[in-house]
Each structure stands twice: as structure tokens, then as C-alpha cells.
C-alpha positions in Angstrom: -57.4 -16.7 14.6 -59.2 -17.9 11.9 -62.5 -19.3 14.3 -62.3 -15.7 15.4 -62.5 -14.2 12.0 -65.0 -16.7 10.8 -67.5 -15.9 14.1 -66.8 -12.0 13.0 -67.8 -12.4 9.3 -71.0 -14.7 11.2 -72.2 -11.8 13.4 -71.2 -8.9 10.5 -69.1 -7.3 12.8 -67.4 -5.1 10.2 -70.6 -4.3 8.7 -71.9 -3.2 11.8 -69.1 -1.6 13.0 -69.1 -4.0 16.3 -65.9 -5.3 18.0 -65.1 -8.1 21.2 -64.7 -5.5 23.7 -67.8 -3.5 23.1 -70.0 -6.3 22.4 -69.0 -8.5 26.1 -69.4 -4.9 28.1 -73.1 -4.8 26.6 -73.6 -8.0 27.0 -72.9 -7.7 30.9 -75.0 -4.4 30.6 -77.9 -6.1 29.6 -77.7 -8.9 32.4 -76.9 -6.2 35.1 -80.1 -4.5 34.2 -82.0 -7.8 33.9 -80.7 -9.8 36.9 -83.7 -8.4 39.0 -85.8 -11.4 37.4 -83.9 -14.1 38.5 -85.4 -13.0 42.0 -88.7 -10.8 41.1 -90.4 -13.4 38.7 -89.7 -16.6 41.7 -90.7 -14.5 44.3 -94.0 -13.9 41.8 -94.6 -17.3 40.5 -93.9 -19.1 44.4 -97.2 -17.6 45.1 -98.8 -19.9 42.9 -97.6 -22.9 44.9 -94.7 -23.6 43.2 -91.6 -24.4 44.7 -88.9 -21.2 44.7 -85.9 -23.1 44.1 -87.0 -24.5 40.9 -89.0 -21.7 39.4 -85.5 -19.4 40.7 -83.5 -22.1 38.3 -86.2 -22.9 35.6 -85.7 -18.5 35.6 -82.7 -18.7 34.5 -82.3 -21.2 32.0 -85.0 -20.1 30.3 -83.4 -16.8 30.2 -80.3 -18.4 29.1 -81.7 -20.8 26.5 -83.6 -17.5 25.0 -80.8 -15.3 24.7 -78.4 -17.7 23.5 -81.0 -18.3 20.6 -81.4 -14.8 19.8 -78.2 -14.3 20.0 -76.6 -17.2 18.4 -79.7 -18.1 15.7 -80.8 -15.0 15.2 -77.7 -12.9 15.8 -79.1 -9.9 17.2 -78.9 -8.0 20.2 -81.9 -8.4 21.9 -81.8 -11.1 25.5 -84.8 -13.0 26.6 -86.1 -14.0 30.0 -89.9 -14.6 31.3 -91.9 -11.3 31.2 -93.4 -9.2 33.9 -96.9 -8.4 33.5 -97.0 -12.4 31.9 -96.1 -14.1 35.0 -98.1 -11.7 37.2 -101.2 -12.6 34.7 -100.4 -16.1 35.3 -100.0 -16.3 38.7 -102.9 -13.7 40.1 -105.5 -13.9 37.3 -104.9 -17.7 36.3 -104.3 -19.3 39.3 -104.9 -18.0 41.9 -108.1 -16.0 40.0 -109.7 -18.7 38.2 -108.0 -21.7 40.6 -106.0 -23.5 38.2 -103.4 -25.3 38.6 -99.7 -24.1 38.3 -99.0 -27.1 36.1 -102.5 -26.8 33.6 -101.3 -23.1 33.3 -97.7 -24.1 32.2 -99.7 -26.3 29.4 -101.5 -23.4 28.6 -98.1 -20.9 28.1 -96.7 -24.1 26.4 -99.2 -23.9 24.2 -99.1 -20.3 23.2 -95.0 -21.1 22.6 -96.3 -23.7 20.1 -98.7 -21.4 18.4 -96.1 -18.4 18.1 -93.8 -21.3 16.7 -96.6 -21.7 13.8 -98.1 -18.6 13.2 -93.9 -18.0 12.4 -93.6 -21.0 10.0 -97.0 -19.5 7.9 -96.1 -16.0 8.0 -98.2 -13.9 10.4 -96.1 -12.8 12.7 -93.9 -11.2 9.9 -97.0 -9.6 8.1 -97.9 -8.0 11.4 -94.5 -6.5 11.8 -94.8 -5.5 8.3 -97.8 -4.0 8.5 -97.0 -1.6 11.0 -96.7 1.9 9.6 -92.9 3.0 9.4 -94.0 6.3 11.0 -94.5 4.9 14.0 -91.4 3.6 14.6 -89.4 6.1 15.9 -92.6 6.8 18.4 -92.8 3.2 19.5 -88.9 3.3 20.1 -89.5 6.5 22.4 -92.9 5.4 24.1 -90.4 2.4 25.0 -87.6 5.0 26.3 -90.4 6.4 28.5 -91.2 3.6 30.0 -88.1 2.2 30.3 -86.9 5.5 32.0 -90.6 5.4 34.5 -89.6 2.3 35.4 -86.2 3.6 36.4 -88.1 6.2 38.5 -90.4 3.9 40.2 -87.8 1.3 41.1 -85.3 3.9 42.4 -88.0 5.5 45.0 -86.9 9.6 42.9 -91.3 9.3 42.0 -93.5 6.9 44.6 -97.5 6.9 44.1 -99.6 9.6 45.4 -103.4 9.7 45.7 -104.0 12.7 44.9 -101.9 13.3 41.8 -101.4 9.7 41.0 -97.3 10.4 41.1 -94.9 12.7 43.2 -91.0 13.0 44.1 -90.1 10.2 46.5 -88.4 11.2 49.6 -84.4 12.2 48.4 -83.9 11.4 52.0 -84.0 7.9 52.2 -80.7 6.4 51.9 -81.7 4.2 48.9 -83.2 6.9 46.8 -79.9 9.2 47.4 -78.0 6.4 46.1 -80.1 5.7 43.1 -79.6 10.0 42.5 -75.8 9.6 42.9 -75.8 6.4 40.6 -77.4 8.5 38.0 -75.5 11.3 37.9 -72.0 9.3 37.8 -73.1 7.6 35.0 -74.3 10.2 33.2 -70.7 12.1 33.8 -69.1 9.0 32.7 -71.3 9.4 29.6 -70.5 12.9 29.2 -66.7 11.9 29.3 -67.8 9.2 26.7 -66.6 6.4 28.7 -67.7 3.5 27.0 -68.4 0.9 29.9 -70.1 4.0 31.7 -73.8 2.0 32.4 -71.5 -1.0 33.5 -68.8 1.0 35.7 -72.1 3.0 37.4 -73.7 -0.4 38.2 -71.3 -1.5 39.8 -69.7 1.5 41.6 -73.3 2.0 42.8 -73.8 -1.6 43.6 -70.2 -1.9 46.0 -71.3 2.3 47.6 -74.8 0.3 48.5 -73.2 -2.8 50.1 -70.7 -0.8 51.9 -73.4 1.5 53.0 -76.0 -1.4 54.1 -78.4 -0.1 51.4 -77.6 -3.5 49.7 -77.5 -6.7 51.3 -76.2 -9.8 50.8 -78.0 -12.9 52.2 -76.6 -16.1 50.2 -79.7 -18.5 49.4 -78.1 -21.6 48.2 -79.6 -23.7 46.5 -78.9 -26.5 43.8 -79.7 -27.3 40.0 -81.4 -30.8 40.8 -83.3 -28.2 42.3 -85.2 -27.6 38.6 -86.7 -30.9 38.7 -89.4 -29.5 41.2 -90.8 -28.0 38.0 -89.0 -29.2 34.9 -91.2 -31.2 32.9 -94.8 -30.9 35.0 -96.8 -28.7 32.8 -100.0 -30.3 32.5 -101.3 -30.0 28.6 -104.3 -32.7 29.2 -105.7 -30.6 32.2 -105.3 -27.4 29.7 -107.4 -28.9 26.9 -109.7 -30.1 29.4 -110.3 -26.8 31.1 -111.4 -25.1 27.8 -108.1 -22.6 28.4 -108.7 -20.4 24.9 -109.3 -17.6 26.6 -106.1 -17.9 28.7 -103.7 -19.2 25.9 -105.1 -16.0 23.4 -104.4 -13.6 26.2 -100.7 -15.0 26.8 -100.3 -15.0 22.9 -101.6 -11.8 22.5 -99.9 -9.8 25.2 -96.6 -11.5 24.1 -96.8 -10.8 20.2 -97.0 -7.3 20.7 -94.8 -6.7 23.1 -92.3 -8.5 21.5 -92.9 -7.0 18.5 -92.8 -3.2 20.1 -89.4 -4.4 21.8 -88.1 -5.7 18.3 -89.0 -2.3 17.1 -87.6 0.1 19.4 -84.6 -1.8 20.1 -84.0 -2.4 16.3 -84.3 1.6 16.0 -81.8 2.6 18.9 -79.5 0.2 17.0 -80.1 0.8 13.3 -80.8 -2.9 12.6 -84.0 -1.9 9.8 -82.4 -1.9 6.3 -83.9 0.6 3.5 -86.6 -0.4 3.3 -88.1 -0.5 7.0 -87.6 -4.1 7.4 -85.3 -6.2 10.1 -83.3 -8.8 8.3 -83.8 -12.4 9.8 -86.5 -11.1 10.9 -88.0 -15.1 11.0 -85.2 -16.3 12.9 -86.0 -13.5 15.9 -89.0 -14.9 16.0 -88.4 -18.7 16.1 -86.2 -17.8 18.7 -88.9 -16.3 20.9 -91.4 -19.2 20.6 -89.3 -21.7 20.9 -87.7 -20.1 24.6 -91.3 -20.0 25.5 -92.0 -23.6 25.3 -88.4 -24.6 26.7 -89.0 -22.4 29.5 -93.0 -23.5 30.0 -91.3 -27.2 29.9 -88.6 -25.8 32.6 -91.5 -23.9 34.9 -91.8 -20.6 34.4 -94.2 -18.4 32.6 -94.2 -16.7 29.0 -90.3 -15.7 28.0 -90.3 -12.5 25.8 -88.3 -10.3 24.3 -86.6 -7.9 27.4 -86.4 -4.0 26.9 -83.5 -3.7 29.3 -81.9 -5.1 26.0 -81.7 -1.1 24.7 -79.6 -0.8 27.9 -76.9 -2.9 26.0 -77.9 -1.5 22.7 -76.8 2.3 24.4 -73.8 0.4 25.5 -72.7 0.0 22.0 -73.7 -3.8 21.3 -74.8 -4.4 17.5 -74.5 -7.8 17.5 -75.6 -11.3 18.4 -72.7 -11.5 20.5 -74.2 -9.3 23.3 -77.5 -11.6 23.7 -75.0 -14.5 23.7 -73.0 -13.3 26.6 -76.2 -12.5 28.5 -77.4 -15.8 27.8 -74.1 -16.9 29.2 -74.5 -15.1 32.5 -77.6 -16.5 33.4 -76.1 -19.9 33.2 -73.9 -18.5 35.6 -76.7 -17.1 38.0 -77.9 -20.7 38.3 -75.0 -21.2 40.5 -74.4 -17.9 42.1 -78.0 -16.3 42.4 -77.0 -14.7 45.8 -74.3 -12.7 44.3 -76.6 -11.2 41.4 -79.1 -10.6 44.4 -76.4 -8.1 46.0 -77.6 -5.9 43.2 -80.0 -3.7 44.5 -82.8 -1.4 42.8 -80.9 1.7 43.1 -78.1 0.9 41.1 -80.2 -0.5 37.9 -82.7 2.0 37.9 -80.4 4.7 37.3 -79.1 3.0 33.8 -82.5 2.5 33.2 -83.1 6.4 33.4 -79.9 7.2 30.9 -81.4 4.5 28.5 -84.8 6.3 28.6 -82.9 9.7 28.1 -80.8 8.2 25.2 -84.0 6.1 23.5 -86.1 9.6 23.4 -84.0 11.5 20.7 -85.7 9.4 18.1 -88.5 11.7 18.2 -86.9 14.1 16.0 -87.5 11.6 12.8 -91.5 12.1 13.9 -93.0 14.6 11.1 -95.0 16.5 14.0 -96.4 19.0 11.4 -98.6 16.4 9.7 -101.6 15.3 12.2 -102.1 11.6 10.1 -98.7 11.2 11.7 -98.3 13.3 14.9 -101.5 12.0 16.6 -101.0 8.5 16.3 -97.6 8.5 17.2 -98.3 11.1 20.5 -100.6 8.2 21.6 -98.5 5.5 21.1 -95.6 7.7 23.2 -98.3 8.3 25.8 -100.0 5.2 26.1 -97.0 3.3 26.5 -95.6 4.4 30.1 -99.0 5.7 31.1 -100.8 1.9 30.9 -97.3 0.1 31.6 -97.8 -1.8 28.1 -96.0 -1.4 25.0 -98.9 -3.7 23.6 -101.5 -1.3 24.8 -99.4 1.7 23.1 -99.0 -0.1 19.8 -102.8 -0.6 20.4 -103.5 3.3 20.6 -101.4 4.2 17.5 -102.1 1.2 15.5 -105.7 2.1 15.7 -105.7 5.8 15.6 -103.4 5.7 12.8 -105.6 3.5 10.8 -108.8 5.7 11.9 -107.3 8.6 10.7 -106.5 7.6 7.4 -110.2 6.2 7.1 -111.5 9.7 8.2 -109.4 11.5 6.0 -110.6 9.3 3.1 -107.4 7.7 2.4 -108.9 4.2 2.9 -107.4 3.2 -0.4 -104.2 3.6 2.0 -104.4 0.9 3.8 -104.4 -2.7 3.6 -107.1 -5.3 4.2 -104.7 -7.4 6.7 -104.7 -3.6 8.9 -108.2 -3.1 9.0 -108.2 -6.7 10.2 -105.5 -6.0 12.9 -107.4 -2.7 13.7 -110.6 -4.6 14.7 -108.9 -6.4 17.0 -107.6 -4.1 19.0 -110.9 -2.8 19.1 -112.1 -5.8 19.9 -109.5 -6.0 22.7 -110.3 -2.8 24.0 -114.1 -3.4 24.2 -113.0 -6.6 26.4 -110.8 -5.1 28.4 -113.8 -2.1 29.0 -115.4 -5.0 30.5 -113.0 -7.2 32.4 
């Protein structure tokens, strides 16, 4: 009784209104919406060369490690695992691109852990979180519920790619799109009847309807944690300083700073973590935790960990709390020895919680002064320019700059700090090189 009042007092339950039940049902929220990477970011990063048992295991223990940080260091709600986009970068454009080797690029995401880690201890990190305008906020938390919710779409088959109009409606007659469509609307009726495991209860209702139906499969792929060794401990720093790799390590740094720092945004909105005045408490030990789960999991074998937006899916779920990441983090130590089970999850019963997320993410536009242009524009581009360029680093890009722009237009230079016109020219900067890339 008391270690159970002491870890409540810890995590501020009362304060946050948070209790056991509520906190473990997000916490397997999260992980049902994440276990897709414990299969997606091996099947990516095999292509590299390396071997898919120990890139499946190094997957999950980096998740774990990462989320149990968050959770436990840094007591928030937010779970960690490597990122897509990262690991896609690393294996197309950096290996197989330039024709590096797997291990000189794990030296090169090792170092980029290492120079999060420092640009943490000095302060940056926290004055770029700082810097960005409070106003934006609420538009950064929707741009993420957009893309959040288009990812939903996508996965689920309800819009599929067209040429001609870039997107259309998939075809509601495939069996795994009609399941995805009932998935959806049974948890948004469980919603409706405020059911409070309703994303949880969906996934899983959906999940046994696709296995029964032979939408989902289950093809057990044993394998064993001795397994990690394959990777554990092979990154190859020498070769990175060797190869010159700045251009490589500032990319992984980059695309990883922002991202996490657009995910610490929107999920710290959906779940009322800023205080008063617009900052996150502990806001150092979120980010300690992030570059130090990078360089264990560059150590294990996988690419960049980051800061996941299916966290929000928890979040919705009612987690407040450190306790939710911790129970992720506890899951994926699990998946290490029963991967084949999580694999019986199939698209179409996550994408629909990702959908309801989405929905639930997007009322924070209300807080968005939409009569004022200074504001309005800036945050209409970050909205946009999330989903549309599938990077929360390229909408914070949009609305940092425009925002700034704005002001300088409007003469209210005096505004706005030297340290954002500094962050404004690089995201010019970055924009110029992508222009040519």
C-alpha cells in the first residue's frame, strides 16, 4: 500500500487526475497501435543487409528501453521506438544510396544520439521548444491529428493513390478494407457510449473478426534473443569519421529534433501537460530520454528511436501519466518473445484507432484565433503541410517560417527574437537544399 501511494505521488496521479486502470488500458493502447514496427522497420532495415532476427529484437528493445525512460525518468505519456521516414532514410538513401555500410551508418545515428544528448545538457533543445510561438500549438497538435488520421486512411485501403487526383476511395469491397470500415465505426459507437477501453476493445474485436475471417494471419516466426547479437554492438564509429558522414549525422539530427519536438507538442496539448505559461515541466528529462534511446538502440541495431505519435492514441485513451509509456515499454519486452502473436494484428484493425485519434486531436483548432492573419496563416500551413508532405518537421518548417515572415512584413520585427530568426534561416536553408536534392 504504501509503494503504491508513494509511485502515485511520483507520477502526480492526483494532480492529474490519472488512476491504475486507465493508465495500463492506454498503455496497451499505445503498443496495439505501435506494434506494426516490430515487423515494418525489420522488414525495412533487412534490406540493408542486415540480419532480420536481430534488427526484429534490437526493434524492440530499443522501443522498450525508450519508453520505459520516458516513462519512468521523464514520467510522461509519450512511447518511443525507431522512426519511419528515419530508417527508410537510412536504409535507401544511406546505404543502399551512397553504399555504406549498415554498421558505419549505425555510428553515424549513434552519433546524432550523442549530439541530442549534448545539445540537451547546454540548452538548445529547450530554447527551440521555447521558441516556438504558443499559437502554433494547437495547429501543430491538429496538423499531427491529420496525419495521424491519413495515415489511418492509407493503411486501412478506405483512400489508395490515384494518378490522376493523387488520392481516391479504395475499393469498400475488399475484405480488408470492409473490416477496417466496421472497426471504425464499433469504436467510434463504443466512444459514443463512452466506453473507456473503446480503442482497445475495437482493436481487438477487429483483430479476432480478421483472423476468423482469414483477413489476418498468423504465421509464428520464432526466433531467439541471442538472436540480437547479429547486431548488438557492431556500429562502426571509425568507418563514420572516416567517411566524412556530416551530412548524414545533420540530416538524422535534424529530422529527429523536430519531429520529436512537434510530437512533444501535440501530444502535450491533447493531454494538457503545458502549465501557464506554455511550457512542459521536465521538459529536460523528455529529452534526455530521447537521446539516450537513440544511442542504446544505434548500439542494439536499429536506426534513429523518436518520439511515436501513436502515443496520442493512449493520450485519447485517457493516459496522463508516465505510467502509460512504462507499460508500453513493458510490452515490447514482451514482443521479444512473442513477435508472432503481435504480427496477428493486421492493418485494418489499427488504422481505424488511428482515424478516431485524428478525429479527437482536430478539436484543438477552436483555440486558433482564425480572425487574425499573423496567426491564421501560419498555423493553416503548419495543418496543411503536415499530412500533405508526411512530416511533422516539414509542417513546423512551414509555420515556423511563415509565422516569423509575417511578423517581419508586418514590421513587428522588434517581436521576435534573435535565436528565431536564426531558426528561421535554417529552415530556409533546409528548404533551399531540399529544392535541390
Amino acid at each position: 500500500m504504501r509503494l503504491r501511494l508513494r509511485l502515485e505521488r511520483y507520477f502526480e496521479f492526483e494532480s492529474l487526475g490519472a488512476d491504475w486502470k486507465t493508465e495500463i488500458l492506454a498503455g496497451f493502447t499505445t503498443f496495439m497501435t505501435m506494434a506494426y514496427i516490430v515487423f515494418v522497420n525489420p522488414a525495412i532495415l533487412h534490406e540493408t543487409g542486415m540480419p532480420l532476427a536481430a534488427v526484429t529484437a534490437a526493434t524492440c528493445v530499443s522501443a522498450a528501453a525508450g519508453s520505459l525512460l520516458m516513462g519512468g525518468f521523464a514520467r510522461y505519456p509519450i512511447a518511443l521506438a525507431p522512426g519511419m521516414g528515419l530508417n527508410a532514410y537510412f536504409t535507401y538513401s544511406v546505404v543502399k544510396g551512397m553504399g555504406i555500410p549498415w554498421q558505419a551508418a549505425l555510428g553515424a545515428v549513434f552519433i546524432s544520439g550523442v549530439a541530442f544528448f549534448l545539445l540537451t545538457v547546454v540548452g538548445v533543445r529547450q530554447l527551440i521548444i521555447s521558441t516556438i510561438p504558443y499559437e502554433l500549438y494547437a495547429a501543430v497538435a491538429a496538423g499531427v491529428g491529420l496525419f495521424i488520421a491519413l495515415i489511418g486512411f492509407r493503411n486501412s485501403g478506405i483512400i489508395a493513390p490515384d494518378p490522376a487526383t493523387t488520392v481516391t476511395l479504395g475499393n469498400l469491397h475488399d475484405k480488408s478494407v470492409a473490416l477496417a470500415v466496421c472497426g471504425l465505426l464499433l469504436i467510434a459507437a463504443l466512444l459514443a457510449w463512452k466506453v473507456r477501453a473503446a480503442m482497445l476493445i475495437g482493436i481487438l474485436a477487429t483483430t479476432l473478426v480478421g483472423l476468423a475471417t482469414g483477413v489476418a494471419k498468423w504465421t509464428p516466426q520464432p526466433y531467439r534473443l541471442a538472436d540480437l547479437a547479429a547486431t548488438a554492438g557492431k556500429l562502426d564509429i571509425g568507418a563514420t569519421l572516416r567517411l566524412g558522414f556530416l551530412e548524414v549525422v545533420f540530416v538524422f539530427l535534424f529530422i529527429d529534433l523536430f519531429d520529436n519536438i512537434g510530437t512533444l507538442v501535440a501530444v502535450g496539448t491533447k493531454a494538457n501537460l503545458f502549465d501557464k505559461t506554455h511550457r512542459i515541466p521536465r521538459v529536460n528529462r523528455i529529452l534526455l530520454s530521447d537521446a539516450s534511446a537513440t544511442m542504446i538502440g544505434s548500439f542494439a541495431g536499429t536506426s534513429t528511436v523518436v518520439s511515436y505519435i501513436e502515443s496520442a492514441a493512449g493520450v485519447a485513451a485517457g493516459g496522463r501519466t508516465g505510467v502509460t509509456a512504462i507499460v508500453t515499454g513493458l510490452l515490447f519486452i514482451v514482443a521479444l518473445f512473442v513477435a508472432p502473436a503481435v504480427g496477428a494484428i493486421p492493418a485494418a484493425a489499427t488504422a481505424p484507432a488511428l482515424i478516431i485519434v485524428g478525429s479527437l486531436m482536430i478539436g484543438v483548432v477552436a483555440e486558433i484565433a482564425w480572425t487574425d492573419p499573423e496567426v491564421a496563416v501560419p498555423a493553416f500551413l503548419t495543418m496543411m503541410a503536415i499530412p500533405l508532405t508526411f512530416s511533422i518537421a516539414n509542417g513546423l518548417a512551414f509555420g515556423f517560417t511563415s509565422f516569423t515572415l509575417i511578423k517581419l512584413l508586418r514590421g513587428k520585427f522588434r517581436e521576435v527574437n534573435w535565436f528565431v530568426y536564426a531558426l528561421t534561416a535554417l529552415f530556409i536553408a533546409r528548404f533551399l537544399y531540399l529544392s535541390r536534392a
